[in-house]
C-alpha positions as CSV (number, residue, x, y, z in Angstrom):
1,X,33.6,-5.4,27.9
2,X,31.5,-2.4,26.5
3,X,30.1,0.1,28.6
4,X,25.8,-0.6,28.2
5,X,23.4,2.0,28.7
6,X,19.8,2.7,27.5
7,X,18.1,6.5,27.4
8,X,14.7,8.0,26.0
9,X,14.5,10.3,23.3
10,X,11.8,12.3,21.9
11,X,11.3,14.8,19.2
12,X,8.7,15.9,16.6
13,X,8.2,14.1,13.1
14,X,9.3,16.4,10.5
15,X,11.4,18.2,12.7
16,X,15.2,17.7,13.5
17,X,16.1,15.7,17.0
18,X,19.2,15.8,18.3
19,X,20.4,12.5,20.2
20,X,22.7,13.0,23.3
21,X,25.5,12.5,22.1
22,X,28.3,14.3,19.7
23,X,31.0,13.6,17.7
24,X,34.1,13.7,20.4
25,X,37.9,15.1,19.8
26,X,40.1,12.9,17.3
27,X,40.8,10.1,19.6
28,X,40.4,6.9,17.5
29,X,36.6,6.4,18.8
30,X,33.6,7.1,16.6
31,X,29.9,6.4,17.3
32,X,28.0,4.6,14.6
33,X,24.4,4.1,14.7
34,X,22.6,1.4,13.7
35,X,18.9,2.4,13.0
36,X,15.3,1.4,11.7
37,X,15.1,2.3,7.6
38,X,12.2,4.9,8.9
39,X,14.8,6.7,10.9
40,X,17.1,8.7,8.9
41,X,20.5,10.7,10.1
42,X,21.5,14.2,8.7
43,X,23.7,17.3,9.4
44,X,24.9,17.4,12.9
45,X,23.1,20.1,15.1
46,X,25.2,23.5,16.2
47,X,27.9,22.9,19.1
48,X,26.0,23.9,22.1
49,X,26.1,27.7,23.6
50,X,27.2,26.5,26.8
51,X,30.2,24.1,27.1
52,X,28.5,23.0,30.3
53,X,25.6,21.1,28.3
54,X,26.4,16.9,29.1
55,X,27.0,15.0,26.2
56,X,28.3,11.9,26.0
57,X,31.4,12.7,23.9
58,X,32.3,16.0,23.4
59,X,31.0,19.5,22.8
60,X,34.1,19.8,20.1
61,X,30.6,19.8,18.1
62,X,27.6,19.7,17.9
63,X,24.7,16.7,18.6
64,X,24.5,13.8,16.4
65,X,20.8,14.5,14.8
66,X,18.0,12.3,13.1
67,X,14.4,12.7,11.5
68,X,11.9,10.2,12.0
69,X,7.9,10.2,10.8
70,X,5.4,9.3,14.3
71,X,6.2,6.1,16.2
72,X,8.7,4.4,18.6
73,X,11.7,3.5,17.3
74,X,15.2,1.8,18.9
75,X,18.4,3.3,17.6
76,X,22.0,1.2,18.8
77,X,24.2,3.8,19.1
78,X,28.3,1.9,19.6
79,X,31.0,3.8,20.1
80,X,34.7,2.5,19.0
81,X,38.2,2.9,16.9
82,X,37.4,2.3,13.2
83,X,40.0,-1.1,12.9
84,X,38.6,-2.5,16.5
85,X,34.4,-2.2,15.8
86,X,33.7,-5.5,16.8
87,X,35.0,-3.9,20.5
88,X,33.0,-1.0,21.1
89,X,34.1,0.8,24.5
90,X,30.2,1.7,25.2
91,X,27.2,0.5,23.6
92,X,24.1,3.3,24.0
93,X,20.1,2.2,23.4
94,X,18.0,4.7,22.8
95,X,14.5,4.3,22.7
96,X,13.4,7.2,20.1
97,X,9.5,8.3,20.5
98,X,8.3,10.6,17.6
99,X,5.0,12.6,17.8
């Protein structure tokens, strides 16, 4: 059974936010996120400077990042192997709040 967890977010509209977590080492799992049509992904952020920074993934690089105009949004972040995504290992809420 997945792994559930729920976190806050929050970031600036316009601006880039980085959600906590990353794109891991090549080992079958991949998060996908399934997102309101006002929130949009783009480029990854930078790997972080220190390797201590906790992500949940990996620091192999950097933060999985979104834009978003003002407002509260809930983003389902699921993390499993490509040919078992009915089975996700974790299953992340976030609960994205956009000033």
């Amino acid at each position: 059974m997945a792994r559930k967890e729920s976190i806050n977010v929050t970031g600036r509209a316009g601006e880039p936010i980085d959600l906590p977590i990353s794109h891991g080492p090549p080992t079958g799992y991949v998060w996908s996120l399934q997102m309101p049509p006002e929130v949009t992904q783009i480029e990854d952020g930078p790997p972080p400077a220190v390797a201590s920074e906790k992500r949940l993934g990996s620091a192999v690089s950097g933060a999985m990042r979104v834009t978003a105009p003002s407002g509260r949004y809930r983003i389902e972040a699921r993390l499993a192997r490509s040919w078992e995504s009915d089975k996700p290992a974790r299953i992340l809420s976030i609960d994205l709040v956009v000033e």
